[in-house]
N, C-alpha and C positions, 0 to 999 in steps of 0.2 A: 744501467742505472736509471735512467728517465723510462723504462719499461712503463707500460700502462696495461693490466690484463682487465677482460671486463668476464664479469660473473653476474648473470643475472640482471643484468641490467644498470650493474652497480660498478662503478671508476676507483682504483686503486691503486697507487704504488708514489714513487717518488713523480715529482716533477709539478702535481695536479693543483699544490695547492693545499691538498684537505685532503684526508682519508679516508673512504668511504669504506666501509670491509664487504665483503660479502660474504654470504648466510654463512655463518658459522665460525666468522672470524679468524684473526690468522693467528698464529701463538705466538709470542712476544711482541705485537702492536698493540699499543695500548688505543681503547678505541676513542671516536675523536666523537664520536654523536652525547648529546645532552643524555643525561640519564631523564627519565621518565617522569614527567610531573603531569601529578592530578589534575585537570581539567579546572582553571577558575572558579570560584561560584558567579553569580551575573552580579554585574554591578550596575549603578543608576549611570546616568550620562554625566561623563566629566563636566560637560555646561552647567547642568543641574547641577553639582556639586561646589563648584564655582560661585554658582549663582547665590544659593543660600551662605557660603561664605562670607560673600562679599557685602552681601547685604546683614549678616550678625556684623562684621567688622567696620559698618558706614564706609564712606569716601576713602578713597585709595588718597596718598600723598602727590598722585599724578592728574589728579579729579580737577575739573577746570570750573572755579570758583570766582566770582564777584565780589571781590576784595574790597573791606572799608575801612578807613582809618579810625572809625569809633564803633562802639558797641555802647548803645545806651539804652537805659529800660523808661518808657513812656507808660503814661496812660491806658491806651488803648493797646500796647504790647511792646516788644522789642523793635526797637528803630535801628537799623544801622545808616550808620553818617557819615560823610565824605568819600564818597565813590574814588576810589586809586585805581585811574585809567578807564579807559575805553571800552577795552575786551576782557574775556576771564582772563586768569593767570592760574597755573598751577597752585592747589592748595599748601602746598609745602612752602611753597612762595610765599604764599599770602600769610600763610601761620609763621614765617619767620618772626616777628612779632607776637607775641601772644595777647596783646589788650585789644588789636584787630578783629574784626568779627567777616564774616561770609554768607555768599548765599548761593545756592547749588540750581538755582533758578534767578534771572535776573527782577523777579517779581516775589520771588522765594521767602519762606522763613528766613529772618535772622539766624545765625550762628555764631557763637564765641572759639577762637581757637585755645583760648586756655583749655588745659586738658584736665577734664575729668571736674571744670567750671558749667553750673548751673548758667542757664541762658535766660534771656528774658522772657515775664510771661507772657500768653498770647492771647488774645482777645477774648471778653468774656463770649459765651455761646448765646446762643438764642433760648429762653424759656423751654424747660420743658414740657410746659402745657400752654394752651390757648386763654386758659384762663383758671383764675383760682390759684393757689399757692402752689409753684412749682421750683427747681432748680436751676440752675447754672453753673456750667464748669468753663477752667482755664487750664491751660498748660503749661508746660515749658521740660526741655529735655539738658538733659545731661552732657557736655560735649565725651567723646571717648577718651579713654586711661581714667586712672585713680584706679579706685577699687571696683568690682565686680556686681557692686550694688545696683538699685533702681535708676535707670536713662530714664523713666519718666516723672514729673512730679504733676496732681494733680491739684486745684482748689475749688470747692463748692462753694455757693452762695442760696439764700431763697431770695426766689421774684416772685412777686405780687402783680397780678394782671387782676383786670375787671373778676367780679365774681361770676361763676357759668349760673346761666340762669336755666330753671327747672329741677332741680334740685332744693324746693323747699326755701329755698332764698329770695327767690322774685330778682330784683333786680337791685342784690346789697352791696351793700357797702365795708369797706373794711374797718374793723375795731379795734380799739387796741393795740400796743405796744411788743415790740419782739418778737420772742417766743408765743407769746399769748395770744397772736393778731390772730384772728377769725374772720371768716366771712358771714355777713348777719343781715337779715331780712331788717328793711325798715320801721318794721314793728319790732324791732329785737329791741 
């Protein structure tokens, strides 16, 4: 019964465990090896894969967050107010409340834990020119859930710096109201 013969190199019979056949198999053992699969295609590195996950789906609920008991919109941006505690605390923690806001750095962005609640916006940008009529953007993002829509929102503004001189202007001034404002040589 516990016989074991070897063929070729190959262990067979009661007692082993596993069946192993040799070449040519025995008739009525059904055989115990995997049948044959195609060879994988290559895949990227499970880190890699991971990684970009984690980062489409923002903070994990285990993400160690700077919890504050208010979320308010200032001025100059999103302020969060009332530091709760010392150290981080898990974000699931912190979001058990939802009118609480976080920060994923303790210098960090504001954040709101309501889901799927626009956040405060954040400070305007610097000019985009040195001079003469340029722009200015602000932000502010989406927290995750709701809908599938835009996480970012964006606002423009125009700023008015000194006029660039050489340019036909010499050293103008600005004219003009709104849309209309211009930059204009002294003799304009």
């Amino acid at each position: 019964m516990g016989e074991k013969k070897r063929n070729l190199g190959l262990e067979w019979g009661e007692g082993t465990g596993r069946w192993v056949l040799p070449v040519g198999g025995t008739p009525g053992v059904p055989s115990p090896l995997p049948p044959h699969r195609p060879p994988l295609p290559p895949m990227a590195p499970v880190g890699l894969i991971l990684l970009l996950l984690c980062a489409a789906l923002g903070p994990s609920a285990a993400t160690p967050v700077w919890c504050f008991a208010r979320l308010e919109e200032a001025e100059g941006g999103g302020a969060c107010v009332e530091l709760l505690g010392d150290e981080p605390v898990p974000l699931a923690d912190c979001c058990l409340n939802p009118a609480y806001g976080y920060r994923l750095r303790p210098h960090g962005r504001c954040l709101s834990c309501r889901q799927g609640e626009w956040g405060p916006w954040g400070p305007w940008s610097s000019c985009s020119v040195t001079c003469g009529e340029g722009t200015q953007r602000r932000g502010r993002s989406r927290s995750s859930g709701g809908d599938d829509g835009d996480r970012r929102d964006w606002q423009l503004q125009a700023c008015h710096l000194p006029c660039c001189p050489g340019r036909g202007f010499g050293g103008g001034v600005w004219r003009g109201r709104g849309q209309s404002r211009r930059c204009c040589s002294a003799l304009d």
